[in-house]
N, C-alpha and C positions, 0 to 999 in steps of 0.2 A: 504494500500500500504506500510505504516513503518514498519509490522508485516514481510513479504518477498518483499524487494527491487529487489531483480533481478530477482524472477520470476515474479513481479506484472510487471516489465520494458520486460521483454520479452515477456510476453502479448499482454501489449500495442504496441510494435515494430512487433509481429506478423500479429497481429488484423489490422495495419496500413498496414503491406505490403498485404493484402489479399482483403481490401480493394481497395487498387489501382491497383492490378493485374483485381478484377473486371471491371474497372473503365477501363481499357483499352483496356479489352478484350468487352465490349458492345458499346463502342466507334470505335471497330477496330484497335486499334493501338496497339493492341498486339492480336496475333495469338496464342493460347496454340493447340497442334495437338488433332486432332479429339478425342481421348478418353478421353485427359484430360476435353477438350472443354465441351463435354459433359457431364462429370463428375460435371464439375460447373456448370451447369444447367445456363449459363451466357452468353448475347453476341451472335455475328453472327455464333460463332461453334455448339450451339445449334438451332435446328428448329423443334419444335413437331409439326405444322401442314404441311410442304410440306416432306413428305417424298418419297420415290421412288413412294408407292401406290396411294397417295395422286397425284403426278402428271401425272400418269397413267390415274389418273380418273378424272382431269378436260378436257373444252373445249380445239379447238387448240388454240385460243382468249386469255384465263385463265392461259393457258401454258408459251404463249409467255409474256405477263404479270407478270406472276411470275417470271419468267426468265431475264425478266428486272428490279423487284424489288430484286433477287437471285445476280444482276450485282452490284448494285445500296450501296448494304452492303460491298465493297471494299471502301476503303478509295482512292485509284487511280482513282476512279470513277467517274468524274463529272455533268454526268446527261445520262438519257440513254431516246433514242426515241422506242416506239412499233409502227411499219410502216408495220405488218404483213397482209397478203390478197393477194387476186388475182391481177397477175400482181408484185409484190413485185421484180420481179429480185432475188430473193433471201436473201432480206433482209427481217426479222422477229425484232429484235432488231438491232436499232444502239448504240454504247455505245463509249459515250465522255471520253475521258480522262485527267485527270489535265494535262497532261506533251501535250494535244494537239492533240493527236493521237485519233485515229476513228478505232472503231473496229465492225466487224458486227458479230452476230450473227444469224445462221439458227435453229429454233427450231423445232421438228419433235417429237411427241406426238403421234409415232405410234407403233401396237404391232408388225407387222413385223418388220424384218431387214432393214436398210437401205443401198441401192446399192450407186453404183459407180458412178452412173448419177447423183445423187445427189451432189458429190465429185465435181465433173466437171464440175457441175451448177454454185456452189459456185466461184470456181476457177474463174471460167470466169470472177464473178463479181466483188468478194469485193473489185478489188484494181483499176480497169478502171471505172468500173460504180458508186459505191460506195467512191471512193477516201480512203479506211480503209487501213491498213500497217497488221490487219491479219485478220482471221477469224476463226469461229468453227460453225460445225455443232454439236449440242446440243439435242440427242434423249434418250426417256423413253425405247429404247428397244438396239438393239445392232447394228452393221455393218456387214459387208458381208465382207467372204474374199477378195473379190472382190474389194470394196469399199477401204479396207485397203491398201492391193497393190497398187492402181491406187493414194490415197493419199500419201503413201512413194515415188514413181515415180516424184514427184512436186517439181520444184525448190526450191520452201516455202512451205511446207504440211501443213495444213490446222488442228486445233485440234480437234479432233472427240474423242468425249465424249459422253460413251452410260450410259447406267441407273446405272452402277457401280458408275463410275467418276461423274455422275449430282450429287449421294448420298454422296460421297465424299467433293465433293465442297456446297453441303447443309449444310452438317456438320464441316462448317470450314476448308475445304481446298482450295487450290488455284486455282483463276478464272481463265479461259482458255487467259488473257492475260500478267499473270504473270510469 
């Protein structure tokens, strides 16, 4: 280190910050965007096994499940229930949030489009039945014009998240309550 002082000291100060950049990006509290995320192979921006494919091809069970351990990697997040099955009203995940708030998710692991009855379903529930402030339907495939329309119509629209935005928010971008 007495041979070069200030490059052996910029090392060490680089080495340090790369370190903690780490440290906070696998803890959550620091967000790098998707390519960088990536790029560090570090942390909840990376995810090599649930990829678009990968949730395509599990159960609806396995879906909904990963999708509340996919919630659960937000630091806002303080515990999430899987209450999916028949009968559910339309809750698949419920997700607690530190500030108090309740947010439901509806998860849909199908290869068609999802309609507008699904929109509506939702609507109806998350905030009378549910007691939640929002909601997102969360599918592996995409939405129907239909479906879209009828959600921009909604005093509160509802966030509809097809297989693009799930791969998005797999790889470190922001969960539909943010």
């Amino acid at each position: 280190m007495s041979a070069y002082p200030i490059t052996s000291t910029i090392v060490v100060v680089l080495a340090a910050v790369a370190a903690l950049t780490i440290y906070l990006v696998r803890t959550g509290r620091l967000r790098l965007p998707a390519g960088l995320a990536g790029a560090a192979g570090a942390g909840p921006g990376k995810d090599f096994t649930h990829t678009i494919v990968a949730y395509q091809n599990m159960g609806y069970t396995e879906f909904e499940h990963a999708m509340a351990d996919l919630a659960r990697r937000d630091p806002a997040v303080r515990k999430t229930e899987v209450s999916g099955g028949k009968n559910d009203r339309g809750l698949d995940v419920l997700v607690h949030l530190h500030s108090g708030d309740r947010y439901l998710l509806q998860c849909k692991r199908w290869k068609g489009r999802v309609g507008s009855e699904e929109v509506m379903k939702i609507n109806g529930t998350y905030r009378d039945i549910h007691s939640c402030v929002g909601a997102a339907i969360i599918t592996t495939s995409a939405f129907t014009a239909d479906a879209e329309r009828t959600n921009a119509m909604l005093p509160k629209a509802l966030r509809l998240i097809d297989g693009r935005g799930l791969a998005r928010w797999a790889s470190g971008g922001r969960p539909p309550w943010a």
